[in-house]
Rosetta silent file (secondary structure, phi, psi, omega in degrees, C-alpha in Angstrom):
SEQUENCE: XXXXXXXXXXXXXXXXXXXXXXXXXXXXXXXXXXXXXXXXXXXXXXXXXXXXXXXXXXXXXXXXXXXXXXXXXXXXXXXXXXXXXXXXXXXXXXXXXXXXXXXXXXXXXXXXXXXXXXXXXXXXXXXXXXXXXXXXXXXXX
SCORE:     score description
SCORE:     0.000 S_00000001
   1 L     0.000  109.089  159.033  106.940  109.542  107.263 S_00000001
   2 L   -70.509  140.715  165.958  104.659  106.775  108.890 S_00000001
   3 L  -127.540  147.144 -152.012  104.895  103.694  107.155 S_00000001
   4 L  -104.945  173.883  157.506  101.731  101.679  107.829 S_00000001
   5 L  -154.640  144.339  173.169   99.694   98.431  107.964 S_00000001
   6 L  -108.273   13.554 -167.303   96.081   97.617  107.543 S_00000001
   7 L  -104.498  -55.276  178.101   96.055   94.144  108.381 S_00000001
   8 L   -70.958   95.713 -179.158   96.332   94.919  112.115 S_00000001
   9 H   -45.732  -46.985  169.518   93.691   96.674  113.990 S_00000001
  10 H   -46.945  -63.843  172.986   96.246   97.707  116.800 S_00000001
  11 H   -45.336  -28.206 -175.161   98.393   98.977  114.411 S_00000001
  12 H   -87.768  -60.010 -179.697   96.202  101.176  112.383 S_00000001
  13 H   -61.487    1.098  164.782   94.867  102.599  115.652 S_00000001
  14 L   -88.490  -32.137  163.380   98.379  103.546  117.154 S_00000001
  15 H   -65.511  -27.029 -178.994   98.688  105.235  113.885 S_00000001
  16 H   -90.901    0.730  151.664   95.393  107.577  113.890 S_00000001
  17 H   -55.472  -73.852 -132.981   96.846  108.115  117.649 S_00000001
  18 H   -66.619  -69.013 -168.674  100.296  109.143  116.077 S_00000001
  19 H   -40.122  -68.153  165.463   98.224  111.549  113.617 S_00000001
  20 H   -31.681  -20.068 -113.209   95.971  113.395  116.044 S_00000001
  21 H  -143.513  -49.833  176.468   99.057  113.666  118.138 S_00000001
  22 H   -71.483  -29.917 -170.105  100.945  115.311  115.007 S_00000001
  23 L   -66.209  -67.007  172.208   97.930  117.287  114.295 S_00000001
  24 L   -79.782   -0.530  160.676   97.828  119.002  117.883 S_00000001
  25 L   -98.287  -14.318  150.751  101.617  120.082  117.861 S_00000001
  26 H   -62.232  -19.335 -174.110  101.208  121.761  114.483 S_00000001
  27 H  -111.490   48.267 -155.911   98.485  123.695  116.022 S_00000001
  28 H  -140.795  -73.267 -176.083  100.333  124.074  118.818 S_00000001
  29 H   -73.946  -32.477  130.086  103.359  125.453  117.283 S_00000001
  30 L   -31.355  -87.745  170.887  100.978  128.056  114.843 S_00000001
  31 H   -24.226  -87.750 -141.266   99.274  129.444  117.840 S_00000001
  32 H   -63.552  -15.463  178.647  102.765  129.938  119.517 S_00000001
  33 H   -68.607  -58.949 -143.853  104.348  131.667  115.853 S_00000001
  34 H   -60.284  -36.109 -159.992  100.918  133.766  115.126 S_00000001
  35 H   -66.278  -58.295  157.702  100.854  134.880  119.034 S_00000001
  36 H   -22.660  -32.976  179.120  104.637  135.917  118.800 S_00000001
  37 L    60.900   50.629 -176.950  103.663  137.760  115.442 S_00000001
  38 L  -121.154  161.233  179.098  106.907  136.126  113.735 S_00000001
  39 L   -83.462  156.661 -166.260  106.579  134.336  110.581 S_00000001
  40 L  -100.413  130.553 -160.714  106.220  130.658  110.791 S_00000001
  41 L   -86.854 -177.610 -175.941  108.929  128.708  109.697 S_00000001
  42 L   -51.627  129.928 -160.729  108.446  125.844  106.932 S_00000001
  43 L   -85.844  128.627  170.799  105.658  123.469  108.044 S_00000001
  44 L   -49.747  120.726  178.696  107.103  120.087  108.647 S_00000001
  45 L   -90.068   99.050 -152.329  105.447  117.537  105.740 S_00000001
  46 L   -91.271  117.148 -174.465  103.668  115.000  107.461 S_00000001
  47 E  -125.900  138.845  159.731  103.573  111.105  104.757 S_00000001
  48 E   -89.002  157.217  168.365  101.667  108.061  105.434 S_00000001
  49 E  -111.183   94.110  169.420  103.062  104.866  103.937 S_00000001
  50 E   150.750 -151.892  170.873  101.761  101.687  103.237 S_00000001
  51 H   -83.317  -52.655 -174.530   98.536   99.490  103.098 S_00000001
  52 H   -34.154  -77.977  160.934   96.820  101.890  105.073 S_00000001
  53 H   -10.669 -111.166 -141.780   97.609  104.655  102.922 S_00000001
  54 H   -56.805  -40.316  172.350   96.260  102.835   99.988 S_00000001
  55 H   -87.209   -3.900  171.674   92.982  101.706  101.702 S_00000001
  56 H  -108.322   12.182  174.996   91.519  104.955  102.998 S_00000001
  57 L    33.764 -146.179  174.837   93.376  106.753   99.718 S_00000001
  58 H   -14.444  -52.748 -178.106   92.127  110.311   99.638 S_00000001
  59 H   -43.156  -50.939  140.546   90.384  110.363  102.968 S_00000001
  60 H     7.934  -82.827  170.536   93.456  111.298  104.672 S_00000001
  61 H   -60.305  -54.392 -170.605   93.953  114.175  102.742 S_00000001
  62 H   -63.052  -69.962 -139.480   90.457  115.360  101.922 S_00000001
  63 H   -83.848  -51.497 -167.463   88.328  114.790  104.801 S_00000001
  64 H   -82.594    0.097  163.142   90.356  114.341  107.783 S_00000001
  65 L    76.435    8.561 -170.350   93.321  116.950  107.061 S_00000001
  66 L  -101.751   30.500  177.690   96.060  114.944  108.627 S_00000001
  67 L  -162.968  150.011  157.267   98.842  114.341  106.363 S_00000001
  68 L   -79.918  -27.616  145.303  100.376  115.731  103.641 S_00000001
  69 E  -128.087  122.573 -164.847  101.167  112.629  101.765 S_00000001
  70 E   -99.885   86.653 -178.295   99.739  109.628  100.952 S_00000001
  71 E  -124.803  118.450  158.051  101.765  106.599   99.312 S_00000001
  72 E   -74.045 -168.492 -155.772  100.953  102.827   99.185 S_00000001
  73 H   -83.008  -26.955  164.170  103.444  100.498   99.120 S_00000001
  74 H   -59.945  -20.667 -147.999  103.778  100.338   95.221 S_00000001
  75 H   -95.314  -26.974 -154.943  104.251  103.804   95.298 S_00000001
  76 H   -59.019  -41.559  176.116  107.787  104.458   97.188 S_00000001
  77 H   -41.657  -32.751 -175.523  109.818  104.835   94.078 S_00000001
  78 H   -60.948  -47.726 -145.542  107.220  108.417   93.755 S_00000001
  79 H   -21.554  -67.811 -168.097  108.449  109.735   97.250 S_00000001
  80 H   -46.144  -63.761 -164.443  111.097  111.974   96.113 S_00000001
  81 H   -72.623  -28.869 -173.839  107.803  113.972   93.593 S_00000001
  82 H   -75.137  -40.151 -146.219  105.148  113.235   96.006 S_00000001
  83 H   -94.498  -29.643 -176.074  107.192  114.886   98.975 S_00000001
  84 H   -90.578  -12.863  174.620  107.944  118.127   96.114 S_00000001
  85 H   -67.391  -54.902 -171.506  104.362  118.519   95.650 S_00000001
  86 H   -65.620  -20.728 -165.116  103.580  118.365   99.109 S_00000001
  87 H   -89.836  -57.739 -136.682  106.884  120.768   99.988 S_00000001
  88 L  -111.886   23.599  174.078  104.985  123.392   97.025 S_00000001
  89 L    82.013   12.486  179.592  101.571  123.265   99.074 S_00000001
  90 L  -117.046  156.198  171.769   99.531  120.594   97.204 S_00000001
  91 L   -73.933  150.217 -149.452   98.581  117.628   98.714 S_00000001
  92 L  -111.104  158.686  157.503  100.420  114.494   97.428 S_00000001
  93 L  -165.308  137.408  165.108   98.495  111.078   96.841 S_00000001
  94 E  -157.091   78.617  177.830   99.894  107.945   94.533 S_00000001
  95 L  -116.793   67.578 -173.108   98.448  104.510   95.980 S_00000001
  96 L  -102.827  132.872 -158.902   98.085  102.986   92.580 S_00000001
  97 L   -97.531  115.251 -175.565   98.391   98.970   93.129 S_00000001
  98 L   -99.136  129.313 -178.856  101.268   98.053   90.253 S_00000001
  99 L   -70.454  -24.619  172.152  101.260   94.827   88.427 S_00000001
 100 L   -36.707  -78.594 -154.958  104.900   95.558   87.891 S_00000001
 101 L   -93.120  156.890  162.775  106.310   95.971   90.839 S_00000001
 102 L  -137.244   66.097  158.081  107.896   93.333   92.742 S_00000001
 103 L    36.910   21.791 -149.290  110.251   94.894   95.303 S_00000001
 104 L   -83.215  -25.652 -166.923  113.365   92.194   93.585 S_00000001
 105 L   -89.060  -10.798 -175.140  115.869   95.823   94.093 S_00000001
 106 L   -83.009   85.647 -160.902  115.172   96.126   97.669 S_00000001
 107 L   -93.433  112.929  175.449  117.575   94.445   99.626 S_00000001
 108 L   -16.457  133.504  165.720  117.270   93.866  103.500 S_00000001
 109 L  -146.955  133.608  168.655  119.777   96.048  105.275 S_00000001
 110 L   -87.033  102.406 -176.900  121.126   95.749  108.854 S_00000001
 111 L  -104.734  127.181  165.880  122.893   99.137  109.957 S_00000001
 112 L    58.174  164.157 -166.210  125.241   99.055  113.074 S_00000001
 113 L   -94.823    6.586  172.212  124.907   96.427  116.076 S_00000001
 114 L   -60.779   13.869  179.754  122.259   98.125  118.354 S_00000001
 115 L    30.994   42.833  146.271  119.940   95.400  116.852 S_00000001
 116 L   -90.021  161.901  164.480  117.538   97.588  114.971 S_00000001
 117 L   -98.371  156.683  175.005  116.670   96.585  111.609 S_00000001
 118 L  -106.436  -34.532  167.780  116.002   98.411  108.348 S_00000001
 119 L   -16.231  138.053  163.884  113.933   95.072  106.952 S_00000001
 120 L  -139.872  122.462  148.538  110.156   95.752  105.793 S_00000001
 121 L   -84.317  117.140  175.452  108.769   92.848  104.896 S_00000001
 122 L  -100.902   74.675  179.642  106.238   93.484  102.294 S_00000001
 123 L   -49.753  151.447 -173.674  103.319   91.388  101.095 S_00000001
 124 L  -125.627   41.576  173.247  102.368   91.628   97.807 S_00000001
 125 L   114.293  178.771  163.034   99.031   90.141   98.022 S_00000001
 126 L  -161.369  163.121  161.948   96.853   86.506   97.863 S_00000001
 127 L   -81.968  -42.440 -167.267   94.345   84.984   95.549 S_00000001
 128 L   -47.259  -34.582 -146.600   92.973   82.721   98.857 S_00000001
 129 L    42.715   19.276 -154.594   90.070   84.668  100.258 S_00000001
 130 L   -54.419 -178.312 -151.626   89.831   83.257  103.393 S_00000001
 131 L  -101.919  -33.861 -149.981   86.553   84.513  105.405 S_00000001
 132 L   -94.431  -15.549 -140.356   88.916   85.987  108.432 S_00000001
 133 L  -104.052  171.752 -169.438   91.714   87.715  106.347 S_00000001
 134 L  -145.813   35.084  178.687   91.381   91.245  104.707 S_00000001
 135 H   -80.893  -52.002 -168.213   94.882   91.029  102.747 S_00000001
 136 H   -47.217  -57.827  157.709   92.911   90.149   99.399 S_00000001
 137 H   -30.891  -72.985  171.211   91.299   93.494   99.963 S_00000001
 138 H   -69.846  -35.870 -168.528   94.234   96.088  100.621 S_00000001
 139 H   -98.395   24.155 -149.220   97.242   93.914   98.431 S_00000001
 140 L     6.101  179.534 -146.980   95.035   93.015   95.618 S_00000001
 141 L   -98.941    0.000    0.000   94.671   90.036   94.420 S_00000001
């Protein structure tokens, strides 16, 4: 599971890196089953996360073939059914923008003292419209 941002141009493109990257070791690892002539074991289920997710929706799935699921950021509570779809061979998608939620159950958590974090900070949007910013776009408004 990638979990994503659209705000950042760097960011999005280290992710379609990531994909491509994910893309060629699945075909990688086919080729090396079918040449073997062994059955191929259960294909690893490849999720996007995030604002991304939610602004190219479908494309993902449809055009460009790289993921099995597709969840914006409203969406995480779906995982567990989006992940059983995608597990039973259908492609998964739920980046429906909820007036609802507002993330009040999620609580920052620090695990162990190697000083990673578990924190996501999560915008839920603006109203502003500034000329530079593209939040109003992807978080609604």
């Amino acid at each position: 599971l990638l979990n994503t941002c659209a705000i950042r141009e760097n960011a999005e493109a280290k992710i379609w890196a990531r994909l491509r990257a994910i893309r060629a070791e699945r075909r990688k690892e086919a080729a090396g089953w079918r040449a073997r002539g062994g059955l191929r074991p259960t294909r690893t289920i490849v999720g996007l996360l995030g604002c991304m997710g939610e602004r190219l929706k479908g494309r993902l799935l449809e055009e460009d073939q790289l993921v099995d699921v597709v969840c914006g950021p409203d969406a995480y509570r779906a995982l567990p059914r989006l992940l059983a779809q995608a597990r039973g061979g259908q492609p998964a998608l739920d980046v429906a923008l909820s007036l609802d939620e507002t993330y009040a159950d999620v609580a920052p958590v620090r695990e162990g003292s190697d000083g990673i974090s578990a924190f996501v900070s999560i915008m839920r949007g603006c109203n502003n419209m500034c000329s530079y910013c593209i939040v109003p776009h992807t978080r609604g408004r």
